[in-house]
N, C-alpha and C positions, 0 to 999 in steps of 0.2 A: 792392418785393420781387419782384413776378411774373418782370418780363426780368432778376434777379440770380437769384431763386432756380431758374426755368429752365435758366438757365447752369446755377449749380451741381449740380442734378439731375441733367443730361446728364453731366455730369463724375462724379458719383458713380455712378451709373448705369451707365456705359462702366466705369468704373476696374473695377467690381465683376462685370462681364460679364453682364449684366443687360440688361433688352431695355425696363421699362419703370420706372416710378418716380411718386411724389408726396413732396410736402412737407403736412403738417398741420401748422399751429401751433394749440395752446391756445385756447379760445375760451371761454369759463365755463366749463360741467360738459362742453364738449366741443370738438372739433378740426375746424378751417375748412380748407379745402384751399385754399393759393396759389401751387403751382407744380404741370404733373401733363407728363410725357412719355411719350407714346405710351398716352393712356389716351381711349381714344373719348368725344365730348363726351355722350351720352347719361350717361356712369360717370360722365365729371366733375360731371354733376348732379346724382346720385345723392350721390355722397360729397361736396359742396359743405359740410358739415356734418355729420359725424360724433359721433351721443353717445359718450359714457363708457361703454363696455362691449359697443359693438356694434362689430361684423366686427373684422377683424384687429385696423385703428389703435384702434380705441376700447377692444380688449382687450388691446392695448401701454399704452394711456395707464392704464386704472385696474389693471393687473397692477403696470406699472411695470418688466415684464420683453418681451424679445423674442419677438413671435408667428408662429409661421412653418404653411406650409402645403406639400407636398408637390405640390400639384396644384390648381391654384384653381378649374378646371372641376369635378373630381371631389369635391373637401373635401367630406365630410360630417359634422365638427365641430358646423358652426354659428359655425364665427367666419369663414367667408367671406361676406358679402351677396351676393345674387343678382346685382346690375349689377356684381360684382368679378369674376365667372366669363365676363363681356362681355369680358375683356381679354384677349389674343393673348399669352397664357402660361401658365406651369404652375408652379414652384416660385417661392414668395413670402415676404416675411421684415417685416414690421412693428416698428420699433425707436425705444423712443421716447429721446429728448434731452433730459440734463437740463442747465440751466445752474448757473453757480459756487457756487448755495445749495443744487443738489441737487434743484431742483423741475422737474418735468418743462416743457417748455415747445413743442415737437413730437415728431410721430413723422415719419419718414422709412420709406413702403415703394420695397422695390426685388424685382422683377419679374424672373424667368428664362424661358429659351424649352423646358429641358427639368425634366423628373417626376424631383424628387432631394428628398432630405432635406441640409438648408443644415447643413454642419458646425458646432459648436461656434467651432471655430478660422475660418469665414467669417465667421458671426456678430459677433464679434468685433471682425475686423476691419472689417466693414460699419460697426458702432456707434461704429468709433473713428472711419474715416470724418464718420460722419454726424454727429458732436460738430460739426463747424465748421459745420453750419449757423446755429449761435448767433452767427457774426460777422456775417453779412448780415441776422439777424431784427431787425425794429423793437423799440427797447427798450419792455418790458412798461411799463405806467403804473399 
């Protein structure tokens, strides 16, 4: 998955004008990162494993709905983790994937370079986007 999902990332990523990106897939009660573009390996450490409810992806996977932030330096929410505000951007959008039963299976964030609120209608399109990551995931067992 890593040099497919990679690729695919870059490609969603770029399509969406976006500057930086991960892939989480599902992992028991939480999300393993296996693809990350432009995310300093310190973060990648950091988010290597993601519970169910923490920072962005973790609050896409058990909302079940799309989590966005305006500015990933300034958020003060609480659903940005500290080593996400290490990333060389500002507005971010966390969306998770379900496949053909309906069950979530990742999330897919994608990273901008400027401080905006992600429209509805980006949103959107982002998540239609990011449905094909379910062609290149390993089937669940």
């Amino acid at each position: 998955m890593q040099n497919h999902g990679k690729e695919w990332l870059s490609n969603i990523v770029t399509n969406a004008g976006g500057v930086a990106g991960t892939v989480h897939v599902v992992d028991g009660e939480g999300l393993r990162l296996v693809a990350a573009l432009n995310i300093p390996p310190p973060v990648q450490a950091v988010v290597e494993y993601v519970p169910r409810g923490k920072g962005m992806a973790g609050m896409a996977l058990e909302s079940g709905e799309p989590v966005q932030t305006c500015n990933l330096k300034d958020d003060a929410t609480g659903n940005v983790r500290p080593g996400a505000k290490a990333v060389n951007a500002k507005a971010a959008v966390a969306m998770p994937v379900r496949d053909v039963h309906g069950a979530i299976v990742a999330v897919i964030g994608v990273a901008f370079d400027d401080e905006r609120e992600i429209s509805e209608w980006e949103i959107q399109a982002l998540t239609r986007d990011a449905a094909s990551v379910v062609s290149i995931l390993p089937p669940r067992t």
